[in-house]
N, C-alpha and C positions, 0 to 999 in steps of 0.2 A: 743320633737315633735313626734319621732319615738314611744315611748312610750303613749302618748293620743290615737295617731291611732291603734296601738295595741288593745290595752283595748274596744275602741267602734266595733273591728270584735269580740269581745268574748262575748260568751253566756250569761245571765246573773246569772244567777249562779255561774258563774266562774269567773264573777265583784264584785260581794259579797265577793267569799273568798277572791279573791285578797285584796279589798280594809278595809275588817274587817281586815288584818294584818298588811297591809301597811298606813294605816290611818293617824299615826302619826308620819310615820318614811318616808313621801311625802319629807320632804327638806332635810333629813340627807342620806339620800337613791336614791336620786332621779340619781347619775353622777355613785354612784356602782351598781345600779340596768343596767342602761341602758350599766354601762362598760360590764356588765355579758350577758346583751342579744347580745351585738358586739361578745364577745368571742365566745358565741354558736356560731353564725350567722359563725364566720372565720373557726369554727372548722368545721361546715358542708361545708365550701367552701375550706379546704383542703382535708376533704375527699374526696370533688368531681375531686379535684387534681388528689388524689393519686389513685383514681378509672377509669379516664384518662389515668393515666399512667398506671396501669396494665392492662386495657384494649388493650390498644395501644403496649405492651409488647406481650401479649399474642396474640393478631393479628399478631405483627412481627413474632414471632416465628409459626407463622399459615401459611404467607408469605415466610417466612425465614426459614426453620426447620435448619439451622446451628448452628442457635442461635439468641440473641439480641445486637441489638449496636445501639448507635445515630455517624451518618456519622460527622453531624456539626449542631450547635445550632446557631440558627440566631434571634437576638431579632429588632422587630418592634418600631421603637419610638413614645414615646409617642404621638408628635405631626409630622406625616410622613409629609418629604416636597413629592414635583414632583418628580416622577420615584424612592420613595424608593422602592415601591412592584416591580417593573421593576426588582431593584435590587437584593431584595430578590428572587425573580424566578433566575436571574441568578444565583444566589447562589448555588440557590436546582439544575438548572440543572450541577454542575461543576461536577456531579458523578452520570449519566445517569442509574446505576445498584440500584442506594437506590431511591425508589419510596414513601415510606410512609410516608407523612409528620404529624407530631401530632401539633395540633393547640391552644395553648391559647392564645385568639384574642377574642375583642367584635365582636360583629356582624359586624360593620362596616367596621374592618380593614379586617376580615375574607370575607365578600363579595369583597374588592378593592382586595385583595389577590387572588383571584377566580378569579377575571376581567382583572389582570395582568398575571397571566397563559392564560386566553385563548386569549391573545393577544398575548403573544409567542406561540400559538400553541401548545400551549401542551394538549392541551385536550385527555384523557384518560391516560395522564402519569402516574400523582401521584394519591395516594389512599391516602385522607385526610381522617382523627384521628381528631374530636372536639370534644369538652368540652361541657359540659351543656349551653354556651352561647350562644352556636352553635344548639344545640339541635334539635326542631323538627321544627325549624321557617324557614319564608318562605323568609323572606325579604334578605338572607345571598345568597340565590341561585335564585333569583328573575332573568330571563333573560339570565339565564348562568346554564341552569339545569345540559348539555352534560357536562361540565364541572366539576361539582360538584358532576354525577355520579358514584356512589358505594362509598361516604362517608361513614364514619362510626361516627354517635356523639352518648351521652349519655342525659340521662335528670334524675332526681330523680323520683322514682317510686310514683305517686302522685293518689290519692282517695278523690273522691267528699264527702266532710264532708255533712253529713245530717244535713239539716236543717237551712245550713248554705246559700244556695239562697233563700228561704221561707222570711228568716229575711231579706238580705239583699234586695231583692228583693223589701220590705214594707219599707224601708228607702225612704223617702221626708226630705222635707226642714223642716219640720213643729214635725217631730218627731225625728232629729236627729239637733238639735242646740249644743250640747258640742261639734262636730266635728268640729274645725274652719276651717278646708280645703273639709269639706265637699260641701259647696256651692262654691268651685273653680273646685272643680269635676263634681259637677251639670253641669256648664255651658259648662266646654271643653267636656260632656258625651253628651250633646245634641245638643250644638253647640250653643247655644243662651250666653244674656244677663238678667244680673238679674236686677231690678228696680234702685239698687245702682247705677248702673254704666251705664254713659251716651253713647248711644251710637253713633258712627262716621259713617255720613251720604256714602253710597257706598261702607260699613266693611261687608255689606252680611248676617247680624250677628242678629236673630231675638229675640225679648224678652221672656225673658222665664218667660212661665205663672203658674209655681208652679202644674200645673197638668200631667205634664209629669212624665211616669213609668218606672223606670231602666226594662230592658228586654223586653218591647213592645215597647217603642219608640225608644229605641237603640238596639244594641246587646248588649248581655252579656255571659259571660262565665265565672266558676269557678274559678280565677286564682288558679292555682298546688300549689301555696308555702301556699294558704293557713292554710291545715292542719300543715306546719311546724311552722308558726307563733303561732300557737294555743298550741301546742306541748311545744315550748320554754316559752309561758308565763306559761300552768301546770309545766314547769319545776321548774320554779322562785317560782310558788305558793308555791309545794310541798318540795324545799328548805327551803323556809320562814317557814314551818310547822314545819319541822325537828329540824327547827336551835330552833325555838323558846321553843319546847315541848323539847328540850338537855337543853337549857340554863335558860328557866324559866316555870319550871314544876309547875303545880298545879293553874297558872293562865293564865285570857286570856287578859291581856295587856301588852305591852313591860314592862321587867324588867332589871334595870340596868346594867346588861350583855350583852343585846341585845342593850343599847344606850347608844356611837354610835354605827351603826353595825360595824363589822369585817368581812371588803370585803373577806379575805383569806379563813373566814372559812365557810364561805357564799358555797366560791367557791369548798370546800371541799362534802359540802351535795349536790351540785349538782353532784358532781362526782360517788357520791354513789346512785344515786336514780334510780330507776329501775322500773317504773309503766306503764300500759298500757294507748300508747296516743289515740288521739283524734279518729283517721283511726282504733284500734284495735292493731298495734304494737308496742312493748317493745320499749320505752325511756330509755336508759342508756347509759354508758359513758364507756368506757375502760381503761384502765393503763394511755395511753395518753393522756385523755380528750377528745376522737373522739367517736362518735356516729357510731352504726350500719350503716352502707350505703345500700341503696336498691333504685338501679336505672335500669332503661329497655335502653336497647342497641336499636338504630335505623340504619339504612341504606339507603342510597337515592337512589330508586331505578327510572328506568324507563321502564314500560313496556305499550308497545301498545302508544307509544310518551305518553304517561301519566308518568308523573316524581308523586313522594307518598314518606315520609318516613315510613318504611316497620320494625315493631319490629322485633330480627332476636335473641333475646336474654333479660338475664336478670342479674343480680347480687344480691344476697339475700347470703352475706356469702362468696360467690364464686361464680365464673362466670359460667354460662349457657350460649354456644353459639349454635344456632341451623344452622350450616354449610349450610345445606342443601338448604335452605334458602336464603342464600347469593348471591348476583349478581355485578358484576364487570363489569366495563365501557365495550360498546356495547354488554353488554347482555351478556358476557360469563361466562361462570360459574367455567371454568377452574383457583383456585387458582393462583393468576400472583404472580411474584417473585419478590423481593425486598431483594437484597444485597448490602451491600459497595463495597463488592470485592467478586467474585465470589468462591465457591469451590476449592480450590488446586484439582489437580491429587494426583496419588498415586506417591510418589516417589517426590515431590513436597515440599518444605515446605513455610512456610509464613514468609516474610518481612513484617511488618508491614513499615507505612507510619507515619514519625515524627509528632506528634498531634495528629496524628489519629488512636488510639488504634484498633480502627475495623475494620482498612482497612489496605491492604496490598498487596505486588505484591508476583507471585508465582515465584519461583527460584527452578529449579528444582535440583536436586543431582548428578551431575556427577558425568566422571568418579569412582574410586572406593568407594564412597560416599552411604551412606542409611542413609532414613528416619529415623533420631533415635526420633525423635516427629514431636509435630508441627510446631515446630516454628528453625529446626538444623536438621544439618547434620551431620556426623559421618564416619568416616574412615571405613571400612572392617580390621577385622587382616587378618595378613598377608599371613594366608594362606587360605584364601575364599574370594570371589567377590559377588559383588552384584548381588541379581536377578533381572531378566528383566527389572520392574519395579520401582525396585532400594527401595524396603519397607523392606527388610531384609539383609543378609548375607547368600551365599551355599558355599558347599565347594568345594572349586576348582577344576576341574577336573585332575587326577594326567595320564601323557601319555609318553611313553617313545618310541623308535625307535622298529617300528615292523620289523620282519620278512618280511611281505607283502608290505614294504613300497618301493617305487621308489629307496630314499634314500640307502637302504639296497640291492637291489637286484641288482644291477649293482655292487658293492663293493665282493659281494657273487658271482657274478658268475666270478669276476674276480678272485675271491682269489681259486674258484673251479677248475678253468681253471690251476691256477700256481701251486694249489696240484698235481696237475694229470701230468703236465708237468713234475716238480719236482723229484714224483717219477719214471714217466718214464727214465728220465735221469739216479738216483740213481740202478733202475733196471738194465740200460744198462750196467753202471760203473759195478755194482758186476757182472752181466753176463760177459762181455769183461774184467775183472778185472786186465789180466795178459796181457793184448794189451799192447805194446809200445805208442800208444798215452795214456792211461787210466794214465802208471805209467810214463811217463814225466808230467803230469798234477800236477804231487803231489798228490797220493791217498789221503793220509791219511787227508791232507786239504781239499782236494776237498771236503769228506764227512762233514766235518766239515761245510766248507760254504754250503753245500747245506742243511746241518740242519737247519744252519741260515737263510736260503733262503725259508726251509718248515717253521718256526717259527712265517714268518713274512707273508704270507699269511693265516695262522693261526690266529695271531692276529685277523682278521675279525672277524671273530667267536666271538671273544671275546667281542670285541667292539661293537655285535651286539645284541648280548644275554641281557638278563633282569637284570638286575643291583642287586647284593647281595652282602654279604661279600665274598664269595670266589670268584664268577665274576672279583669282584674291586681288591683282590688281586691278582689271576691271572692276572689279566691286569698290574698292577703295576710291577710283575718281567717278563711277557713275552714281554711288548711292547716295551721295548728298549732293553731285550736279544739277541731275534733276528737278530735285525740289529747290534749290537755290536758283539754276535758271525761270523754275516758277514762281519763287516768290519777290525773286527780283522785278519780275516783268511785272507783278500784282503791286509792288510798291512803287515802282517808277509812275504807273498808274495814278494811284494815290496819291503820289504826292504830286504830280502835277495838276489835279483836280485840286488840290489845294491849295497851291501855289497862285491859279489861277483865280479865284475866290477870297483868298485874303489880299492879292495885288489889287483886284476888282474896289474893293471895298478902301483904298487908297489912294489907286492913279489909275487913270485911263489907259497906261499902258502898258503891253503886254509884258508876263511874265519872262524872263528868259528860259535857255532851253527846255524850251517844251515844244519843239519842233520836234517830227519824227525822226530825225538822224540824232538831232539831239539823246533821245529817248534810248535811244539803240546802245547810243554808246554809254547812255548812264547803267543800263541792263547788264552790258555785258564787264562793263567795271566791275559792279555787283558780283556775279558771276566767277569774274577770274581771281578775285579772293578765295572762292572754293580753291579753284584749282594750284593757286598757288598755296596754299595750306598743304595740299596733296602733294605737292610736289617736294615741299619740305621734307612733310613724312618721311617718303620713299628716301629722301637722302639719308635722313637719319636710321631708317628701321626697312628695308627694304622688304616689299613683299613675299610672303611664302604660304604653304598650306603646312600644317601641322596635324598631327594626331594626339588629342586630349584625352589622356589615361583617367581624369578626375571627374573630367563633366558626369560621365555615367557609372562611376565607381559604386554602387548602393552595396547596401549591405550585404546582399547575398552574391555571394562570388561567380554563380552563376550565371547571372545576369548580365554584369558587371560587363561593359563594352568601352572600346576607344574610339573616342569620336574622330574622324577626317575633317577637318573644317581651316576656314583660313585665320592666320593670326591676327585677329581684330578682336580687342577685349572689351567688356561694355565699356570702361574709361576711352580706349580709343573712338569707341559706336558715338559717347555722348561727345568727343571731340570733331567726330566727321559731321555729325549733323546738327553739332552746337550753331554752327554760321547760319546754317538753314533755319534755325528757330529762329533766331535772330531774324533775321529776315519779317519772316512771320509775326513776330512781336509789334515790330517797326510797321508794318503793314496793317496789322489789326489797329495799332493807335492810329494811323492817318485815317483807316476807315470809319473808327470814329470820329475823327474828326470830321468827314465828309459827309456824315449820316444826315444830316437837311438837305444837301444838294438835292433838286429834283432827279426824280425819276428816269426822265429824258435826257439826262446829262452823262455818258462817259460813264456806265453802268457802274455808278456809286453806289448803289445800294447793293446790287446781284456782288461788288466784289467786298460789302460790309457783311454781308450772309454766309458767304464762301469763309471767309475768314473765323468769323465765328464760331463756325461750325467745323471748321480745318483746328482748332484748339482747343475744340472738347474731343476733337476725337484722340492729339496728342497728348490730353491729357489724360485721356483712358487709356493710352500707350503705355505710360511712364511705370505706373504701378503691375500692370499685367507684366510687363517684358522686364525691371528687376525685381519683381518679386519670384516669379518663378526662378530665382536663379540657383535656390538650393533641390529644383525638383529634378527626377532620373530624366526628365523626358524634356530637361532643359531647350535642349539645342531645337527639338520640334518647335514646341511651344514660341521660343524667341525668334524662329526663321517666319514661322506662319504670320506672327501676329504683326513683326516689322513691316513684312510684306504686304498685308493685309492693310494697315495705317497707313503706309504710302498710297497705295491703289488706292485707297477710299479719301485720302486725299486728294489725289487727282480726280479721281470720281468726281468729286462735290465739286471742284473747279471748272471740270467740265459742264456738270449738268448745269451749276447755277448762272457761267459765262455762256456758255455757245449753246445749250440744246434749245432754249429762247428763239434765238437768232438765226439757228438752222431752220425751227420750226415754223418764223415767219415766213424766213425764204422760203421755203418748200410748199408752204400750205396756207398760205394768208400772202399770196406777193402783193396786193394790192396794198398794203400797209409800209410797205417796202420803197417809200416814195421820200423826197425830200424834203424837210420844213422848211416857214418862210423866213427869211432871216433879211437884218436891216441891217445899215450899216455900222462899220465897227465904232464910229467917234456918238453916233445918235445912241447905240445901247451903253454904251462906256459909260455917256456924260449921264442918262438916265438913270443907270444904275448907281454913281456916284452921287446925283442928287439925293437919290432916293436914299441913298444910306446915312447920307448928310442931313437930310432933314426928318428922314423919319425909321431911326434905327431898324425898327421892329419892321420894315419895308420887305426888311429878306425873307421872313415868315408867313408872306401870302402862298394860300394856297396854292396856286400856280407857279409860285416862284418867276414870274416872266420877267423881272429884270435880271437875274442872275443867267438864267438860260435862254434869254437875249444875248448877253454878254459871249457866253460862250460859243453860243452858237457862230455869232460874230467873228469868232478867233479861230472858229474852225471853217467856217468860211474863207477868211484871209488868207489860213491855212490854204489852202484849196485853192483861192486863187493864184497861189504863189507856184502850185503845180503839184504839191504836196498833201497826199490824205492824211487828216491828223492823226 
């Protein structure tokens, strides 16, 4: 049936060739010819597809310059009950950011589709994408123009065949009888009834008298596919030629080869044919069996309330879009945007959303996190933070304790103050060196502690200075030197005050070494277990400065600094100046022990105060300096406060030994004179009696058999050539 009607739109010349080849191959041919005109027919309706979609492609990305994605694919059924388009608009609106909907729909699902959006109100949301079905017709947007505003459809690029209204134009009843459906066209073209057919009184419906003219009594217009109908029967013809003049050369009626035909290879010569059709363009076929496509782009514009589809473009090969041209719901001209999911930030990456490859939430990169793509995030090593933005990796800022810092200059002017003090003392001592108070002090110690007492306000300096290998090893033998050559010298002290007082209380004679050289070398015994501790170290763990990426690591990447400082951990800190406590321990118990000696005796009490108060202040140490160990401002806090409980360390050793003693000398010399002292065997034996018969002897106020005694032995002392 598709086939009769074909044959009578074609010229007659092109019914000639046809039918001089097909003559007698009408019944064997008749289901492969017409399977071959459906083929063309699906292949030009995929092109039209696939011309759809790259149009609709290259719009998104004209829309979209991110890229292209379909959000979700919604299919219309075939027979839509009540409120399926209801439902499809809910669909399209479940993701307010994707606006372009691309449409293959007849016309009629395509205008209820139209009539369902602007019932939800969405008018100017979406930017519909149709098909050739959609194309330039009016009945799809008929009453819903605001609606349908700024579509964009296609149609096939179509050209009025000459010649081809002329002929049909002069089509009657009376010249065209092989058309059996031509006289059902007559009637619905004019609206009448032919003589056959009785008519129903009140049907409206007038008889048609055979003199009515297509074009003057009705409309008429080209229809567009014409020239394609025309095009696929020269195809078939020029096939037919092909196959015939390959398979049965030298005559012109089928030859055994050709009957029956051979649909397959039929369909081969069409594949290869390449002639000019009807309109003046090249018929031919591709790899895939698809035809050249050449179709004009339209847009539904409306201007001046006048709605018009508006050419805006073309396709011949590749797309032509003239932009400029273009108009988008209420007239703006400004490209509107149409995403699944918006642009990430910098610093951002995408989660995609399960099914939905093209949509995605953004998750931005915290803490010390960078964009290492699109779609991940990535750690920083470990010694650089992210930048602001968090799109790359900087290197860490590296910062260490200034000079000018808060931190520093209260530890600095503390430790300035107890140089100056220090050697004020040492000054006065060698000035008055021959004083009686000077040489009951114990010179030779005295210098000693007060080395250890300039050592450890020194320390500062050290602890404040810029972090190198000699820095860190200086630090490592003077920070616990000090204090161990001063609590040495405070214990050697002690314990010979006590030594000399429980011997007392026994035998008449003297203790051993507790002579000044004795003294010296018990100190620096003391003493050189520091150093040889230190010296271990170094063999095992040799000094260096380092930069700690953790101490000031806080939460915000910003921030976030590498500290300069030397390789000493508090485990090591509490190993360097473990000895030194020690010391100190040992010290504090003999000064209890010594706590009744008088007053006048080997300043037992000034070095029982000193001590006391040397252990409440390390013991305000201990918690301050590890506690703060999880805070950003660590390394401040721990340099200030060590520093600080040294100084004030030596501080209290000074003030409570020597600023006394300076201050007799200097401003009270008269007091600065010597006591009388008896001899060594008359205070001995006294004192021995005394505790012999009357224990409680040693707890007279005055104490004068004990500091008889002593005085005695530092007499002896003295007469031997030696200050005690």
């Amino acid at each position: 049936m598709a086939l009769t009607m074909v044959l009578t739109m074609v010229p007659t010349l092109v019914l000639m060739m046809v039918l001089t080849l097909v003559l007698t191959l009408v019944l064997t041919m008749y289901l492969t010819m017409a399977l071959t005109l459906v083929l063309t027919m699906a292949l030009t309706l995929t092109l039209t597809m696939v011309l759809t979609m790259v149009l609709a492609v290259v719009l998104t990305m004209f829309l979209s310059p991110g890229g292209v994605c379909i959000s979700q694919s919604v299919k219309i059924p075939r027979e839509p009950k009540q409120g399926e388009f209801d439902k499809v608009i809910r669909r399209l609106r479940e993701n307010p950011n994707a606006r372009v909907v691309i449409l293959f729909a007849n016309e009629d699902d395509i205008r209820r589709l139209l009539h369902a959006a602007k019932k939800a109100n969405q008018t100017g949301h979406f930017i519909w994408v149709g098909s050739d079905s959609w194309g330039s017709k009016i009945s799809p947007v008929l009453d819903q123009e605001e609606m349908a505003e700024g579509a964009v459809t296609i149609l096939p690029k179509r050209l009025s065949v000459r010649g081809f209204d002329r002929y049909f134009i002069s089509r009657t009843l009376e010249n065209n009888r092989r058309n059996i459906w031509f006289a059902e066209f007559w009637e619905n073209n004019f609206n009448c009834k032919l003589s056959r057919h009785a008519l129903k009184k009140g049907s409206g419906l007038k008889k048609c008298t055979n003199q009515e003219r297509i074009g003057k009594d009705s409309s008429y217009e080209q229809e567009g596919k014409v020239q394609f109908v025309i095009d696929a029967v020269y195809a078939m013809a020029h096939a037919l030629h092909n196959m015939h003049r390959e398979l049965c050369p030298g005559t012109v009626t089928l030859c055994p080869k050709m009957d029956p035909l051979n649909g397959t290879l039929l369909l081969k010569h069409i594949r290869r044919l390449n002639f000019a059709g009807i309109a003046g363009n090249p018929v031919l076929f591709n790899e895939n069996g698809d035809a050249p496509g050449r179709y004009e782009i339209y847009q539904y514009q409306i201007r001046n309330r006048t709605a018009e589809y508006k050419i805006i473009g073309h396709w011949t090969d590749q797309l032509h879009l003239n932009v400029r041209t273009m108009q988008w719901p209420g007239g703006v001209r400004r490209v509107p945007s149409s995403v699944c999911s918006p642009a990430c930030k910098a610093g951002e990456r995408k989660k995609t959303v399960k099914g939905i490859p093209c949509c995605w939430h953004c998750e931005r990169c915290d803490g010390y996190q960078y964009q290492a793509d699109t779609f991940s995030c990535k750690m920083c090593r470990f010694d650089l933070r992210p930048n602001a933005n968090h799109t790359g990796c900087d290197p860490m800022p590296i910062v260490k304790l200034e000079w000018s810092s808060p931190w520093a200059v209260i530890p600095v002017l503390i430790a300035v103050a107890g140089i100056s003090a220090t050697l004020f003392v040492v000054v006065t001592f060698v000035r008055y060196n021959d004083t009686p108070i000077v040489k009951a002090s114990g010179r030779e110690l005295s210098y000693v502690l007060l080395t250890g007492i300039f050592l450890c306000y020194a320390n500062t300096f050290l602890m404040i200075s810029t972090p190198d290998v000699g820095v860190c090893s200086m630090r490592r033998i003077f920070l616990g030197l000090g204090m161990s050559i001063s609590y040495a010298a405070l214990l050697t002290k002690t314990n010979r005050i006590y030594r000399i007082f429980e011997q007392g209380g026994v035998s008449v004679s003297a203790p051993r070494l507790i002579s000044p050289a004795s003294q010296l070398v018990i100190t620096f015994a003391l003493a050189a277990v520091q150093l040889l501790g230190v010296c271990i170290w170094f063999g095992v763990d040799p000094s260096q400065a380092v930069i700690d990426y953790e101490d000031q690591r806080t939460s915000n990447p910003l921030m976030a600094r590498g500290v300069l400082k030397c390789d000493i951990s508090d485990l090591s800190l509490i190993c360097l100046l473990g000895y030194s406590m020690l010391l100190m321990v040992t010290c504090t118990v003999y000064a209890i022990k010594t706590r009744g000696v008088p007053e006048t005796f080997n300043e037992a009490k000034p070095i029982g105060f000193t001590m006391y108060t040397t252990c409440i202040i390390w013991l305000a140490f201990i918690p301050i300096f590890f506690g703060t160990s999880q805070s950003t401002e660590k390394m401040y806090i721990q340099t200030t406060t060590l520093t600080i409980s040294v100084s004030l360390s030596a501080s209290v050793s000074l003030g409570l030994l020597y600023m006394p003693k300076v201050y007799v000398v200097l401003l009270h010399p008269e007091q600065n004179v010597p006591k009388r002292t008896r001899s060594l065997k008359a205070v001995v034996t006294a004192a021995t009696m005394s505790n012999k018969f009357n224990p409680k002897a040693s707890l007279r106020p005055n104490g004068e058999a004990k500091t008889e005694l002593c005085e005695s032995l530092d007499s002896q002392s003295k007469g031997s050539g030696s200050p005690p």
